[in-house]
N, CA, C and O atoms as a GROMACS GRO file, in nm:
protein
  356
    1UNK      N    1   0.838   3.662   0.646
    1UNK     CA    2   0.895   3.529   0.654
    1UNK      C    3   0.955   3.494   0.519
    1UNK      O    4   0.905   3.505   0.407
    2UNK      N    5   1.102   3.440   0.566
    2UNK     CA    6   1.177   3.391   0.382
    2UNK      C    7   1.110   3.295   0.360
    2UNK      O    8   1.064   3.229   0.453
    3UNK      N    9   1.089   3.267   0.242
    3UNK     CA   10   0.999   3.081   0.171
    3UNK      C   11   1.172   3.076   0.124
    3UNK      O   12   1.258   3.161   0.104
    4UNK      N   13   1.167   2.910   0.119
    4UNK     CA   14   1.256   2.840   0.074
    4UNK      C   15   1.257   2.732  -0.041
    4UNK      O   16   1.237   2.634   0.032
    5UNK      N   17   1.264   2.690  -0.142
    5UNK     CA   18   1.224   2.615  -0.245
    5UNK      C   19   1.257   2.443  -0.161
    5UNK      O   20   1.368   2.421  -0.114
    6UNK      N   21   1.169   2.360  -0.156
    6UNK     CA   22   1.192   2.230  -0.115
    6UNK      C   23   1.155   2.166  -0.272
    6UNK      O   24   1.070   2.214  -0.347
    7UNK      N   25   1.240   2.043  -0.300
    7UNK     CA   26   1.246   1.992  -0.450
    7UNK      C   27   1.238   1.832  -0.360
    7UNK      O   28   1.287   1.782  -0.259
    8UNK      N   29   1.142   1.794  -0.471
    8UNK     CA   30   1.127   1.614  -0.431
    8UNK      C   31   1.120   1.576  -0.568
    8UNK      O   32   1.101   1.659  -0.658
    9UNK      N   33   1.137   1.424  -0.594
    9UNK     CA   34   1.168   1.363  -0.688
    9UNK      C   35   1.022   1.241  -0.699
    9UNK      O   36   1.043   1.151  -0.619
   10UNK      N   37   0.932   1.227  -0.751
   10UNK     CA   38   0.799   1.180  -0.743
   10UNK      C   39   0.790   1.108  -0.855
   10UNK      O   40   0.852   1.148  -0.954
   11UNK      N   41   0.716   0.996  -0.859
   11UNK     CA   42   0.677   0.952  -1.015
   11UNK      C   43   0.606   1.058  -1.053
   11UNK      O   44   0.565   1.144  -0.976
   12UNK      N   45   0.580   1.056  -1.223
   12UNK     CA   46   0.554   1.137  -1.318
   12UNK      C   47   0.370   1.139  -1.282
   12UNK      O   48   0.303   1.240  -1.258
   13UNK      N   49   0.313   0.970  -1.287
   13UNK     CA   50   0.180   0.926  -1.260
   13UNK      C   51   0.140   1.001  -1.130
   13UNK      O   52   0.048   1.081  -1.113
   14UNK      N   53   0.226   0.958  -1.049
   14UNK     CA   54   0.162   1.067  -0.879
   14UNK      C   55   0.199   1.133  -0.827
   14UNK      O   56   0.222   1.131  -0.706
   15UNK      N   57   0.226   1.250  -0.940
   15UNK     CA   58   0.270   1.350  -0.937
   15UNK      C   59   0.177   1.437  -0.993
   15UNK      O   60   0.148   1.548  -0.949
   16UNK      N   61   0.112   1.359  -1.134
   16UNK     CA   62  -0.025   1.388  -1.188
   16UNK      C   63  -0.147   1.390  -1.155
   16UNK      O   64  -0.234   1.471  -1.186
   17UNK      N   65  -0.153   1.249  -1.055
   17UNK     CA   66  -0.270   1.230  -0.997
   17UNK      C   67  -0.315   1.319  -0.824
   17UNK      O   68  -0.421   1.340  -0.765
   18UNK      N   69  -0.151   1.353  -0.790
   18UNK     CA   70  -0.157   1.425  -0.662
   18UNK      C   71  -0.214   1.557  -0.707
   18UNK      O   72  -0.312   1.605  -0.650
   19UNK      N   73  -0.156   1.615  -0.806
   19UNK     CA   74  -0.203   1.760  -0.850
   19UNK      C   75  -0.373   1.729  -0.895
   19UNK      O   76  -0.452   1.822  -0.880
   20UNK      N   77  -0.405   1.646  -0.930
   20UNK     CA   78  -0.562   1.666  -0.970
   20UNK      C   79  -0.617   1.660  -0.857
   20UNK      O   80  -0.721   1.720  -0.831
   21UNK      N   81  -0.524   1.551  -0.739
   21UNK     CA   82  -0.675   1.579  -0.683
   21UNK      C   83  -0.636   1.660  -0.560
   21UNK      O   84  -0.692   1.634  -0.454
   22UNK      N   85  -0.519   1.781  -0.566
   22UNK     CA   86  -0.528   1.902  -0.471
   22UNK      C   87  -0.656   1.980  -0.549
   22UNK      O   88  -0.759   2.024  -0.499
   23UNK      N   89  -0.606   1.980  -0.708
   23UNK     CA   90  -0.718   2.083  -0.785
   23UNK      C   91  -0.819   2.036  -0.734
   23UNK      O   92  -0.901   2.126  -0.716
   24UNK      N   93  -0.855   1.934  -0.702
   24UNK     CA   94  -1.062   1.866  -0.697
   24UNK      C   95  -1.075   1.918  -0.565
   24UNK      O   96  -1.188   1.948  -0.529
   25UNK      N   97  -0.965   1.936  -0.473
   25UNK     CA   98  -1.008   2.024  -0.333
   25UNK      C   99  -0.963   2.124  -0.284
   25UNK      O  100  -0.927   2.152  -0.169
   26UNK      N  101  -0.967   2.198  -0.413
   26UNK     CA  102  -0.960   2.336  -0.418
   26UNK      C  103  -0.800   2.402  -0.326
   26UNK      O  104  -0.777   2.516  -0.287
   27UNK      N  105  -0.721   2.288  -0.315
   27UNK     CA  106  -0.599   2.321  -0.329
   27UNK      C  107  -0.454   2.314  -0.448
   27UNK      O  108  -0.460   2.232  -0.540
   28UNK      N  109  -0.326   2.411  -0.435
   28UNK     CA  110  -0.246   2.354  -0.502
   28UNK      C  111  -0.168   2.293  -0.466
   28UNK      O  112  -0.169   2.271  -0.345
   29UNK      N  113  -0.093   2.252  -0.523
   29UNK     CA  114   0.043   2.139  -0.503
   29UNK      C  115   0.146   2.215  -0.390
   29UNK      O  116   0.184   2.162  -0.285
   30UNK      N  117   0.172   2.316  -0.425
   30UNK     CA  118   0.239   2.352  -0.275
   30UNK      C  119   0.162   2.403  -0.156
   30UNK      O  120   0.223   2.404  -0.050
   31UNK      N  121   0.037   2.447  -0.157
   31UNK     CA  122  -0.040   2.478  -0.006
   31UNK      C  123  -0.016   2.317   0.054
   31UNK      O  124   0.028   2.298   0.168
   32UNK      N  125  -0.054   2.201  -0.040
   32UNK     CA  126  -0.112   2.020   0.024
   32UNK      C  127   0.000   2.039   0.087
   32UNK      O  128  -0.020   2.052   0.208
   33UNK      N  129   0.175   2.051   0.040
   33UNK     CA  130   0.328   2.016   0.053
   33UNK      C  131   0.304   2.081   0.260
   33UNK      O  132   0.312   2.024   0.369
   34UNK      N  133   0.272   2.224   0.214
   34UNK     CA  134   0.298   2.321   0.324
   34UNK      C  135   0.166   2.262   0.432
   34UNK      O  136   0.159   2.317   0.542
   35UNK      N  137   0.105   2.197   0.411
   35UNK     CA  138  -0.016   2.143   0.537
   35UNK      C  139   0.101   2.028   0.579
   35UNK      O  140   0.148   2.030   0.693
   36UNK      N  141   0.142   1.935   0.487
   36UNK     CA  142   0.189   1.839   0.568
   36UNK      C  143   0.295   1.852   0.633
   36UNK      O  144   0.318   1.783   0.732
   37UNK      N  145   0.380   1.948   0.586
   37UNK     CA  146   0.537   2.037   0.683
   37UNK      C  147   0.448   2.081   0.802
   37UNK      O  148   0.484   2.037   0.911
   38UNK      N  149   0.385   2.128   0.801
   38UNK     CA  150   0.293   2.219   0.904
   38UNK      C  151   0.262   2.087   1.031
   38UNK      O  152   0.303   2.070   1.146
   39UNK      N  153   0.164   2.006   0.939
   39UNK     CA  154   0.080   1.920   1.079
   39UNK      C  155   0.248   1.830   1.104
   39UNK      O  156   0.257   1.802   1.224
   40UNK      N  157   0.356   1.788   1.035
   40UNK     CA  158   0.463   1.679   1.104
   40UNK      C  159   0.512   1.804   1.221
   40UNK      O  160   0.510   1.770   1.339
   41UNK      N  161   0.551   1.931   1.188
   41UNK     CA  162   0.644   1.998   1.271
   41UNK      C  163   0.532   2.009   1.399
   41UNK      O  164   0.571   1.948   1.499
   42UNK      N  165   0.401   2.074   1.413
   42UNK     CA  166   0.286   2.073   1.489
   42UNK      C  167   0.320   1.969   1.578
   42UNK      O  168   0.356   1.987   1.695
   43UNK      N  169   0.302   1.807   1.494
   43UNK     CA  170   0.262   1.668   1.596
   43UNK      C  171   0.354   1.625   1.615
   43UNK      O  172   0.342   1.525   1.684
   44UNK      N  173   0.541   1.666   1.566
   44UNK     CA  174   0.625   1.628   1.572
   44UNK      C  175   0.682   1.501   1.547
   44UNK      O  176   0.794   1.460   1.576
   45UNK      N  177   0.531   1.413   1.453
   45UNK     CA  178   0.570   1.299   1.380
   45UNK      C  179   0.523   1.283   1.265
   45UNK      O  180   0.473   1.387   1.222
   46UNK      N  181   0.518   1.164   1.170
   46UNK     CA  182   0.396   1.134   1.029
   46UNK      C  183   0.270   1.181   1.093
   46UNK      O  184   0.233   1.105   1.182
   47UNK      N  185   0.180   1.302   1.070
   47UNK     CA  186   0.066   1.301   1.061
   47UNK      C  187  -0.054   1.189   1.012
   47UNK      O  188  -0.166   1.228   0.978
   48UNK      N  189  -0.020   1.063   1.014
   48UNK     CA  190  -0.084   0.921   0.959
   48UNK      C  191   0.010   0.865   0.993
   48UNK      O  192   0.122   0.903   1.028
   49UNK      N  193  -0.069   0.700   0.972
   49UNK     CA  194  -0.051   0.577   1.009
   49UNK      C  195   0.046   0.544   0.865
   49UNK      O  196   0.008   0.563   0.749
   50UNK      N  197   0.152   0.503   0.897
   50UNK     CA  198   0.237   0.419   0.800
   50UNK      C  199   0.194   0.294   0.814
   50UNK      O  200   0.212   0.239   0.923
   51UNK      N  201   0.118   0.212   0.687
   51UNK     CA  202   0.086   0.073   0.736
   51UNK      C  203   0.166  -0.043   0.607
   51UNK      O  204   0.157   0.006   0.494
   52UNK      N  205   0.239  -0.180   0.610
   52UNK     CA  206   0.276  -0.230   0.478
   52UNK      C  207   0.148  -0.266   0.420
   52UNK      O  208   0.048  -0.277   0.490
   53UNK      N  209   0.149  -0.286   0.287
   53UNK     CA  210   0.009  -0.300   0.236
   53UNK      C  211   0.011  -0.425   0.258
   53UNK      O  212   0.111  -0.492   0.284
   54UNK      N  213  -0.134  -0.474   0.244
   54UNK     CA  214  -0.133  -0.621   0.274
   54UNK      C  215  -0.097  -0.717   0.223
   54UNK      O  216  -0.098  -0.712   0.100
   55UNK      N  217  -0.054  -0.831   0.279
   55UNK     CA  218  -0.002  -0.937   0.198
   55UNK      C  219  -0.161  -1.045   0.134
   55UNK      O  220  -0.240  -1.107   0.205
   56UNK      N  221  -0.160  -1.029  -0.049
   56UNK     CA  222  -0.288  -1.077  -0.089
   56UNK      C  223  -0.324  -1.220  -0.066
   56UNK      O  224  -0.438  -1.262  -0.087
   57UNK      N  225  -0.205  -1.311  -0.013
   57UNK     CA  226  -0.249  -1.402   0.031
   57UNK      C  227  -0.362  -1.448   0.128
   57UNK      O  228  -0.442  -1.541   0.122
   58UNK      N  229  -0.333  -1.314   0.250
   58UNK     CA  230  -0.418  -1.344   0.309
   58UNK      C  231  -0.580  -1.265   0.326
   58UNK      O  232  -0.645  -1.215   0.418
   59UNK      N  233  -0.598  -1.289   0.183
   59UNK     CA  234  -0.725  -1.167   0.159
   59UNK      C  235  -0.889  -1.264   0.168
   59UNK      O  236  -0.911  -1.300   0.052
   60UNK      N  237  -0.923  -1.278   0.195
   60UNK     CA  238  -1.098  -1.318   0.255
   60UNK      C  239  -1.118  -1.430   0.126
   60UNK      O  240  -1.162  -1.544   0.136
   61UNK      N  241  -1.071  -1.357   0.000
   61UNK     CA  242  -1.137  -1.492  -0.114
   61UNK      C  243  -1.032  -1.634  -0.127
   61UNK      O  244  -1.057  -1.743  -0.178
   62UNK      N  245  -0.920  -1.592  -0.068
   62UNK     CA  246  -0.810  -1.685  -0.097
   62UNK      C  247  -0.820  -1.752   0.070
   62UNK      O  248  -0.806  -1.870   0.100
   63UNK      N  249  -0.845  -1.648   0.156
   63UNK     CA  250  -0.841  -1.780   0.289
   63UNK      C  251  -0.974  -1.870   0.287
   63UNK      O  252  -0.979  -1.980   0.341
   64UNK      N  253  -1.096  -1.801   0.208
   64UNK     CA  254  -1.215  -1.894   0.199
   64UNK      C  255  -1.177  -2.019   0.068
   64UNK      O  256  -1.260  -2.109   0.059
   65UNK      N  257  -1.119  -2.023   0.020
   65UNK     CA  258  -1.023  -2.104  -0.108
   65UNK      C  259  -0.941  -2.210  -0.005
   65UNK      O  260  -0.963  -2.331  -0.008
   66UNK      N  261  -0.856  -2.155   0.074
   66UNK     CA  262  -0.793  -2.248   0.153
   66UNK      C  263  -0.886  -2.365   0.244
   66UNK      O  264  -0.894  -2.488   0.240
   67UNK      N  265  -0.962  -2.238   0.341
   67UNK     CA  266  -1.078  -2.338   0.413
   67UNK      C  267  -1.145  -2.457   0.306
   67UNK      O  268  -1.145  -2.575   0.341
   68UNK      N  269  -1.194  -2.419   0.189
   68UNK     CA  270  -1.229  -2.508   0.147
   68UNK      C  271  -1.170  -2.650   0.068
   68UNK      O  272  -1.230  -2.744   0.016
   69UNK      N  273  -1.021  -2.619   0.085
   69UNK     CA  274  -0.950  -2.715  -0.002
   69UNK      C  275  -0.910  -2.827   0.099
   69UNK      O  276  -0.893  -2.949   0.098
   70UNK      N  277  -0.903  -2.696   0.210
   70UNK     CA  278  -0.900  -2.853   0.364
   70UNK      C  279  -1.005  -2.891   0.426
   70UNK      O  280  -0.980  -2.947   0.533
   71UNK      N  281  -1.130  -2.880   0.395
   71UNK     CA  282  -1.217  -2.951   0.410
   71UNK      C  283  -1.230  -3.058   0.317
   71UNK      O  284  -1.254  -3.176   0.344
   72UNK      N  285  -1.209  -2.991   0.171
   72UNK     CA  286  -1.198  -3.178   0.037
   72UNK      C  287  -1.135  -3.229   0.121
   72UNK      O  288  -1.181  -3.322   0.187
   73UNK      N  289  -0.998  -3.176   0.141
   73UNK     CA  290  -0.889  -3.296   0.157
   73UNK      C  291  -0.950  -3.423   0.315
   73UNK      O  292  -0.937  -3.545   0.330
   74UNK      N  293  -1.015  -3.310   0.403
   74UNK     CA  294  -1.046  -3.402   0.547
   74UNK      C  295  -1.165  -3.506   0.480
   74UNK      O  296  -1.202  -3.594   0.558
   75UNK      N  297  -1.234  -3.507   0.336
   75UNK     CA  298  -1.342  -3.592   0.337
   75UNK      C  299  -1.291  -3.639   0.247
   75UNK      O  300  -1.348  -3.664   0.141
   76UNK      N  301  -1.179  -3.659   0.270
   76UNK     CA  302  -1.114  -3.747   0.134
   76UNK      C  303  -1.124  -3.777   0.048
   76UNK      O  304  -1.151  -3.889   0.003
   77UNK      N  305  -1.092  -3.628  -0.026
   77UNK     CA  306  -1.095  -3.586  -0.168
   77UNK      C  307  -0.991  -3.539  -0.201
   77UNK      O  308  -0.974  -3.466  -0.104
   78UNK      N  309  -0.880  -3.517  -0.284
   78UNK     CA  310  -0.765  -3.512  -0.323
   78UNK      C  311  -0.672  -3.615  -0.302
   78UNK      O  312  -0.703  -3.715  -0.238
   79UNK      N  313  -0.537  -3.593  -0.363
   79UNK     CA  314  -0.432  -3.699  -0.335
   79UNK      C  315  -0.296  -3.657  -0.303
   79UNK      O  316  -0.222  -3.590  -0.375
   80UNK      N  317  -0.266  -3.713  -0.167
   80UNK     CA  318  -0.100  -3.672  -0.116
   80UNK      C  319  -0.005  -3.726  -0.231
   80UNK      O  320  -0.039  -3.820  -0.303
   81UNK      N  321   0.104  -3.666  -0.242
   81UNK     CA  322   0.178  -3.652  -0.303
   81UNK      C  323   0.310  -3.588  -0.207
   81UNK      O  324   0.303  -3.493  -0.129
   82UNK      N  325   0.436  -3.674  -0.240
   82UNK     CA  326   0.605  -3.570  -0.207
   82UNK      C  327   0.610  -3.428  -0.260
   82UNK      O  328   0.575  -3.366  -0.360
   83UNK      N  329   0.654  -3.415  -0.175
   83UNK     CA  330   0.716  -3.233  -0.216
   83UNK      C  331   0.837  -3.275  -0.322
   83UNK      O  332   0.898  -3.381  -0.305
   84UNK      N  333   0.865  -3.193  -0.422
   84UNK     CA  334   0.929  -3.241  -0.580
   84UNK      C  335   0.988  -3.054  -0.527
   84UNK      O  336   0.928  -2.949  -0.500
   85UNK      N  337   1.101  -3.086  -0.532
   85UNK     CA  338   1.227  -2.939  -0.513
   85UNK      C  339   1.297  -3.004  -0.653
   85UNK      O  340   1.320  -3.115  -0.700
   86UNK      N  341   1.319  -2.834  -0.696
   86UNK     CA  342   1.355  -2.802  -0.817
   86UNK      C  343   1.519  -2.756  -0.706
   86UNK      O  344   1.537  -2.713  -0.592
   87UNK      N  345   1.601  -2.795  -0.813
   87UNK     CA  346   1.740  -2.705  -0.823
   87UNK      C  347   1.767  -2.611  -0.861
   87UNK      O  348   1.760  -2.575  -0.979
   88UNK      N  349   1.812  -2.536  -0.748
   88UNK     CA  350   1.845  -2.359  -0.841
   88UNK      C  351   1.942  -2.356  -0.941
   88UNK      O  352   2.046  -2.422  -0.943
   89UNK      N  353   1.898  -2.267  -1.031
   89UNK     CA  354   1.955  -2.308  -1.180
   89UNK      C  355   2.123  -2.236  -1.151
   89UNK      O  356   2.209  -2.242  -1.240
   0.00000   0.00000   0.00000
């Protein structure tokens, strides 16, 4: 079988950190390359879930932050105020 050279363009950081940790499991940088050519052509799609990362707004300490700012406000604690719009410069 011919091998063919495939070239990708990677940050420098995870490019570093991908190679350490093929080394920590006892693979190299091109066997990891050749598993994942292998399992997409195999399953004939991404072998994994593509997911967007989450948006941190809505992360457990900031929605428990919210719950609690609308509970002050329902026992009437804080003060309404107009919405104040800035002009784009």
């Amino acid at each position: 079988m011919a091998l063919a050279t495939l070239t990708a363009r990677v940050d420098e950081k995870d490019k570093a950190s991908f190679d350490a940790f093929c080394s920590n499991v006892g693979l190299n940088t091109s066997t990891a390359i050749n598993l994942f050519v292998k399992a997409v052509l195999r399953e004939n799609r991404i072998p994994f879930e593509i997911a967007q990362a989450p948006d941190p707004f809505f992360s457990e300490n900031n929605l428990a932050y919210v719950k609690k700012s609308v509970q002050e406000l329902k026992a009437g604690k804080g003060t309404a105020h107009e919405l104040i719009e800035v002009e784009d410069e």
